[in-house]
MMTF fields as JSON, N, C-alpha, C and O atoms, coordinates in Angstrom:
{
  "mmtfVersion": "1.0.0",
  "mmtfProducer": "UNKNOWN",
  "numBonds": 351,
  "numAtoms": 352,
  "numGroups": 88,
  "numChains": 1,
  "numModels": 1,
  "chainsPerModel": [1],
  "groupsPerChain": [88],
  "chainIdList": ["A"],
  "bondAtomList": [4, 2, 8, 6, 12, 10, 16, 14, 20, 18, 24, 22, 28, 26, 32, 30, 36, 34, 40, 38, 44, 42, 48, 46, 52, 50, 56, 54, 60, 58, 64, 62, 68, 66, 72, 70, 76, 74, 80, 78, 84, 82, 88, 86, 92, 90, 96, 94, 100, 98, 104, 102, 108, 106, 112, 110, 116, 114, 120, 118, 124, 122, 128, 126, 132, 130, 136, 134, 140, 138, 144, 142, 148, 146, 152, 150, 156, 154, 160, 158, 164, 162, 168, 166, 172, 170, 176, 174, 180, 178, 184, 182, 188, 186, 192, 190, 196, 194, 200, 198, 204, 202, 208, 206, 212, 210, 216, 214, 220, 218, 224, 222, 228, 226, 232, 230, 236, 234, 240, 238, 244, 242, 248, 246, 252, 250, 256, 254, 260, 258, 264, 262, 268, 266, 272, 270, 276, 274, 280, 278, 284, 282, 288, 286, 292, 290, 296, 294, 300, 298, 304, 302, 308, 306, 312, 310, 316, 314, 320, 318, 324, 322, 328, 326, 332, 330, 336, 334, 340, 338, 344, 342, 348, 346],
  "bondOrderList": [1, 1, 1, 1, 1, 1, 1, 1, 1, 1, 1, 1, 1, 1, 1, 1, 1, 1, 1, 1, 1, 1, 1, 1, 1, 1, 1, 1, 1, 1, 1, 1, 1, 1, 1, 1, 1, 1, 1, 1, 1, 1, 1, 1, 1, 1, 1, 1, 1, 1, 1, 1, 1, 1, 1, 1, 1, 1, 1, 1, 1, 1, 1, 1, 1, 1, 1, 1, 1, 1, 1, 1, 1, 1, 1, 1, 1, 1, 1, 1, 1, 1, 1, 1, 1, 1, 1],
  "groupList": [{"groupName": "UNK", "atomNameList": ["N", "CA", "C", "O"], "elementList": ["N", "C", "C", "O"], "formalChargeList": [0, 0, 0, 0], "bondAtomList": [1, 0, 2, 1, 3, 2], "bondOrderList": [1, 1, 2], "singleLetterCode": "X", "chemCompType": "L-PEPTIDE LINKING"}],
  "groupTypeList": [0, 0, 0, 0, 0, 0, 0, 0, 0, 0, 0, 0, 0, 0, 0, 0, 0, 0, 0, 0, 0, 0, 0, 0, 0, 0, 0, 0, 0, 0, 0, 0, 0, 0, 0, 0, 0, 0, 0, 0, 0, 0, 0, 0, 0, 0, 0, 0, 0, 0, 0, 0, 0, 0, 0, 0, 0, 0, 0, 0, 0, 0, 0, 0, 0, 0, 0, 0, 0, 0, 0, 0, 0, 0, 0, 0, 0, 0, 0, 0, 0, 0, 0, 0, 0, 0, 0, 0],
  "groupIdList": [1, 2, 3, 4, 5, 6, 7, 8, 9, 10, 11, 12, 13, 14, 15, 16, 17, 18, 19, 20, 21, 22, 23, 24, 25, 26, 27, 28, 29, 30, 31, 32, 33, 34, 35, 36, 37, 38, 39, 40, 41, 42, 43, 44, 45, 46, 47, 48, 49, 50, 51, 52, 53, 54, 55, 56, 57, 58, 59, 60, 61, 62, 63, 64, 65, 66, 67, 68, 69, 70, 71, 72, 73, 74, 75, 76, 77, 78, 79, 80, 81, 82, 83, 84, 85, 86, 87, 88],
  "secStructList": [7, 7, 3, 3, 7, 6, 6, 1, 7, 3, 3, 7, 2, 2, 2, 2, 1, 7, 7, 7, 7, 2, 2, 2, 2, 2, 2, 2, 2, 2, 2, 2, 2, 6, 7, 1, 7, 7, 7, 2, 2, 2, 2, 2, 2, 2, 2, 2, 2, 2, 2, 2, 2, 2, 2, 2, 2, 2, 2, 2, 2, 6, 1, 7, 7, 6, 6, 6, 7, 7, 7, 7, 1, 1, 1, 1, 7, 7, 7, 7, 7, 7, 7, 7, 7, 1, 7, 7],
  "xCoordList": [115.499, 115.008, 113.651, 112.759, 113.409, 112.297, 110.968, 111.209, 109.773, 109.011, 107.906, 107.638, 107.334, 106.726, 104.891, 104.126, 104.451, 103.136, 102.25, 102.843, 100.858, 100.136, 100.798, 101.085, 100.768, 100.963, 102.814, 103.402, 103.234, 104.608, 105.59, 106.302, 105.48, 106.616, 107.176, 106.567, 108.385, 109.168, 108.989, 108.794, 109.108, 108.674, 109.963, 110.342, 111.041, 112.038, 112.096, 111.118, 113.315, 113.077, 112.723, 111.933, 113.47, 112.829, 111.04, 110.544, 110.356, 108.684, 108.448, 108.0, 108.604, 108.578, 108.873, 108.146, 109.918, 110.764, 109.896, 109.257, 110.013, 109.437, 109.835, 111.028, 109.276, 109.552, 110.301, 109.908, 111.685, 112.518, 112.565, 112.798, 112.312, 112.555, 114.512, 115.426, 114.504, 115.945, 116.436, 117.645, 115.973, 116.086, 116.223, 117.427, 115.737, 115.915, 116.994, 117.429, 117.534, 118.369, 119.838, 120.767, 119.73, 120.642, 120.798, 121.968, 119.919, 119.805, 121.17, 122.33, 120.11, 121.127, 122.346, 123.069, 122.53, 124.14, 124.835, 125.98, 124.379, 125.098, 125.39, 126.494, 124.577, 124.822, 125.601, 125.509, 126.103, 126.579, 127.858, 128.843, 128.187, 129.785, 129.947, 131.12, 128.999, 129.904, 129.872, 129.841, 129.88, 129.995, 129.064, 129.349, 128.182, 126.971, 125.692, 125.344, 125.006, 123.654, 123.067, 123.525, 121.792, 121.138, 119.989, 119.446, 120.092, 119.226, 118.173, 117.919, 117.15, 115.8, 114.797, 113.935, 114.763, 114.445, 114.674, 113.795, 115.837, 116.212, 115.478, 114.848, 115.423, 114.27, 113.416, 113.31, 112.234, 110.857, 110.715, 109.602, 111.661, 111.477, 111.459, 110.826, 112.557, 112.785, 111.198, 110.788, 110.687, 109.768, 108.38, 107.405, 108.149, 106.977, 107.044, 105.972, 108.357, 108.607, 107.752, 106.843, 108.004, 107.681, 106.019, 105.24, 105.761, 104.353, 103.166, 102.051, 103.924, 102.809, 103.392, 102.425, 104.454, 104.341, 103.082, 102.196, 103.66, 102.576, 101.273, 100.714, 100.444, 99.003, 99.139, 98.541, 99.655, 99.331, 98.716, 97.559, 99.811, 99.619, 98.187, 97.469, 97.738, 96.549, 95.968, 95.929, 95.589, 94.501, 94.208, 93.193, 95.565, 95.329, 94.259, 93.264, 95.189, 95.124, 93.252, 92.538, 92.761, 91.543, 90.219, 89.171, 90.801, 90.37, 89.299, 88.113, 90.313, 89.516, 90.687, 91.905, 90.278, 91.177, 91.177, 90.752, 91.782, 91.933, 92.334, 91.503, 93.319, 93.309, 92.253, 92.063, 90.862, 89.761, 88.859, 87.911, 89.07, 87.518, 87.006, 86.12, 86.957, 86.534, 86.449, 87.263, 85.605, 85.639, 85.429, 84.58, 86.366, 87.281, 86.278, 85.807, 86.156, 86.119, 87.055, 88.096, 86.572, 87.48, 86.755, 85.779, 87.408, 87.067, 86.431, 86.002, 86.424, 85.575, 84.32, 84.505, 83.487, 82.072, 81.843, 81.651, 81.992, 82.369, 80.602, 79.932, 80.075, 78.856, 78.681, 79.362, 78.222, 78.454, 77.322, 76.32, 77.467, 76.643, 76.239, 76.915, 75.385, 75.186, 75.701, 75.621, 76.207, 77.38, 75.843, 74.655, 76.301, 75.713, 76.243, 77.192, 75.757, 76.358, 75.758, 76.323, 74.998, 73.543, 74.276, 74.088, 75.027, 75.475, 74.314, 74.639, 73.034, 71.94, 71.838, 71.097],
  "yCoordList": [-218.466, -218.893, -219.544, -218.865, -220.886, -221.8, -220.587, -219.68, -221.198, -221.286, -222.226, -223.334, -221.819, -222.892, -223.154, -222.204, -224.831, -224.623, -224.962, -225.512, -224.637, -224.893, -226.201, -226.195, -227.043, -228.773, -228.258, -229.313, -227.692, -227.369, -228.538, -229.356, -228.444, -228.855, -227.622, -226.734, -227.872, -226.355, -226.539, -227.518, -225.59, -225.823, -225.412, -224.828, -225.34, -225.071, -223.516, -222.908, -222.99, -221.743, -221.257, -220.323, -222.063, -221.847, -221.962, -221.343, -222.691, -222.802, -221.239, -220.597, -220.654, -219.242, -218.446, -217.454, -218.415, -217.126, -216.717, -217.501, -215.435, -214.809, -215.061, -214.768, -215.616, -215.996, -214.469, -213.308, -215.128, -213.828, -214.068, -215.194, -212.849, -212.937, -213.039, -212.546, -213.762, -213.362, -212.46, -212.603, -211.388, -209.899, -209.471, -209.367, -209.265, -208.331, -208.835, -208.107, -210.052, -211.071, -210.286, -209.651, -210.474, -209.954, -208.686, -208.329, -207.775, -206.198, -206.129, -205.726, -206.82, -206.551, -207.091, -206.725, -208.287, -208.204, -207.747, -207.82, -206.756, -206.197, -204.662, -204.122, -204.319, -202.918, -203.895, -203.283, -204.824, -204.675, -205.057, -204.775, -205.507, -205.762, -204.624, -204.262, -203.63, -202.251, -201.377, -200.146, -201.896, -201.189, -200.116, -199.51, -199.747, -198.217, -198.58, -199.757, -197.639, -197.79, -197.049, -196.105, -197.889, -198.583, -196.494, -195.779, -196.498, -194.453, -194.834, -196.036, -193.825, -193.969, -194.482, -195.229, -194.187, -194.649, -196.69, -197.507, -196.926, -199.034, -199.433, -200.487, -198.598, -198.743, -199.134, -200.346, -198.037, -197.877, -199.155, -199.677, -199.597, -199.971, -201.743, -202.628, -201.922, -203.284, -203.794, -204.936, -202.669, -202.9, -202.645, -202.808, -202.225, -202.02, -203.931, -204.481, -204.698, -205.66, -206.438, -207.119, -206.377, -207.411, -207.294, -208.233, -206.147, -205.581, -206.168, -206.579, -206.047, -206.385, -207.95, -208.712, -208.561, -210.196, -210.773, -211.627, -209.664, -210.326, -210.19, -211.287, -209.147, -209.23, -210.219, -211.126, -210.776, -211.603, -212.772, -213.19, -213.196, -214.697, -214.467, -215.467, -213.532, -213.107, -213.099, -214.323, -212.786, -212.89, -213.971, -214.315, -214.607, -215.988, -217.176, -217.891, -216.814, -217.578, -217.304, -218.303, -216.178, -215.92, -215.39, -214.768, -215.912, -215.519, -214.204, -214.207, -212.836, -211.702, -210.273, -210.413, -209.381, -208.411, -207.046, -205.894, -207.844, -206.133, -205.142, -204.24, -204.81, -203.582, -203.178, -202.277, -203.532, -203.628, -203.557, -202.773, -204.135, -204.471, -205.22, -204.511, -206.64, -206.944, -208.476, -208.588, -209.831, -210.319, -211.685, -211.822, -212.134, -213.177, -214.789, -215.345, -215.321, -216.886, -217.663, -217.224, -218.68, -219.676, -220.533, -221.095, -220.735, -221.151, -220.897, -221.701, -219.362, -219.311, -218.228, -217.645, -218.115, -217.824, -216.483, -216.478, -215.323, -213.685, -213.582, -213.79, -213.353, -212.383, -210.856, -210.507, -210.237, -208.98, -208.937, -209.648, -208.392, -208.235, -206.354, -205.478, -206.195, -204.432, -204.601, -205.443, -203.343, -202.661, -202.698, -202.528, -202.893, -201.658, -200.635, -200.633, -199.571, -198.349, -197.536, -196.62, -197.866, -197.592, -197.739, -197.039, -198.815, -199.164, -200.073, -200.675, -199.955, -201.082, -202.724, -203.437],
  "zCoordList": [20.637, 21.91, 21.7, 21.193, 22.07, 22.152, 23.404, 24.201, 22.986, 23.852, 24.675, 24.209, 25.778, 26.419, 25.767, 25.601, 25.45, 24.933, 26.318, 27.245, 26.452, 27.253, 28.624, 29.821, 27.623, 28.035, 28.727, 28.964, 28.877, 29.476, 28.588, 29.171, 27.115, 26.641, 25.725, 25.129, 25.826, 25.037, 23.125, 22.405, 22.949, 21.225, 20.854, 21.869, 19.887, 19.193, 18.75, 18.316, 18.912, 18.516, 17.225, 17.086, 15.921, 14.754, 14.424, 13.483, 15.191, 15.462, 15.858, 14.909, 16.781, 17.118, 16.582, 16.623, 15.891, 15.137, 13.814, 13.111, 13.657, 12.519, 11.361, 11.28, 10.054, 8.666, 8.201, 8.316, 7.573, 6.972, 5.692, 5.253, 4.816, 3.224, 2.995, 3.656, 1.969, 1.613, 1.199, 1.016, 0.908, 0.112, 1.486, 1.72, 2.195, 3.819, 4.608, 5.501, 4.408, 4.995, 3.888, 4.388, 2.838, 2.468, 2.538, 2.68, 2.479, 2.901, 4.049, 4.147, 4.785, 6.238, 6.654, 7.581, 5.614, 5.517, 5.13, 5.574, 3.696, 3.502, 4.274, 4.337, 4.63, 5.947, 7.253, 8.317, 7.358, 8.741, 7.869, 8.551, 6.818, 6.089, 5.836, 5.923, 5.454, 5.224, 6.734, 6.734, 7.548, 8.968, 9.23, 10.263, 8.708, 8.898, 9.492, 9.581, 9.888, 10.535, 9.204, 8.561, 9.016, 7.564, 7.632, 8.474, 7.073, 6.935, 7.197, 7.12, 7.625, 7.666, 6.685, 7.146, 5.317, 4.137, 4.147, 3.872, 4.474, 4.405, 5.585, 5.493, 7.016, 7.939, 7.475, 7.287, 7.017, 6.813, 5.531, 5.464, 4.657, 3.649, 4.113, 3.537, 5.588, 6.035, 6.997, 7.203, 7.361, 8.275, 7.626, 8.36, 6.202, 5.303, 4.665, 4.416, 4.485, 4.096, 4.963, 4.487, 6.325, 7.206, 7.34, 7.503, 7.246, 7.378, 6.388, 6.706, 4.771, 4.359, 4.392, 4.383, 4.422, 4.686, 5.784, 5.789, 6.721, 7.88, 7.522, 7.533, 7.158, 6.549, 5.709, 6.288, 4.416, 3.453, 4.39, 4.379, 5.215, 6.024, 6.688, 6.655, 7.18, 8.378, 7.2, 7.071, 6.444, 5.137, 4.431, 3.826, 4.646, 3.711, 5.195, 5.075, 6.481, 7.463, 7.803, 7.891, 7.932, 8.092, 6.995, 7.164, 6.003, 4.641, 4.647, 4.318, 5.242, 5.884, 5.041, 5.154, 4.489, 3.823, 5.22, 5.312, 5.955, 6.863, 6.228, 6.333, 5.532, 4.792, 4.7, 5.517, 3.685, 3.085, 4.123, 4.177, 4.699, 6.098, 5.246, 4.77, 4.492, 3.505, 4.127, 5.043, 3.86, 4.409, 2.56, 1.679, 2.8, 1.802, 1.771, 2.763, 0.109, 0.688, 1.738, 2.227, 1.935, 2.552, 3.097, 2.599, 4.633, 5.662, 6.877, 7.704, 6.883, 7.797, 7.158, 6.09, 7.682, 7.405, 8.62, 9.836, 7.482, 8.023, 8.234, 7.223, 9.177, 9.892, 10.2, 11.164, 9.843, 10.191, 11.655, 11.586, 12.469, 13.75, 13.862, 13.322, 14.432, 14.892, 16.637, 17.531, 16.445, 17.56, 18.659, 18.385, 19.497, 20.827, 21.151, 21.935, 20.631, 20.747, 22.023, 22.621, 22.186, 23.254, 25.045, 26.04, 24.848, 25.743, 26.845, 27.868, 26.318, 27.298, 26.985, 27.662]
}
């Protein structure tokens, strides 16, 4: 399913859709050819996949190590600021 951008033109659904590895792609074909619901263990293991994919991109994309709290060369230029903790 496409979505809508600011300017109200629709974008394609592949533009939207989440990048899939082929190892998880095949995972899951092969659990639905053998007819079973995949154990808790191919869960945690399909959704640890997507997890650290998605940080790599956010790290590469903001050259920032969230894991780390760590703040990366690149492109953008990391500042550290002090909190108001004070609340004034």
């Amino acid at each position: 399913m496409g979505g809508r951008c600011k300017e109200g033109t629709t974008t394609p659904a592949t533009a939207t859709a989440a990048p899939r590895t082929s190892t998880s792609s095949n995972q899951r074909k092969g659990i639905a050819a053998e007819g079973r619901t995949p154990s808790g263990t191919e869960i945690e293991e399909f959704f640890a996949t997507l997890e650290r994919g998605r940080a790599q991109l956010l790290k590469n994309k903001y050259n920032y190590d969230f894991e780390r709290d760590l703040p990366m060369e690149g492109r953008y230029e990391w500042v550290e600021i002090e909190a108001d903790v004070g609340g004034n």
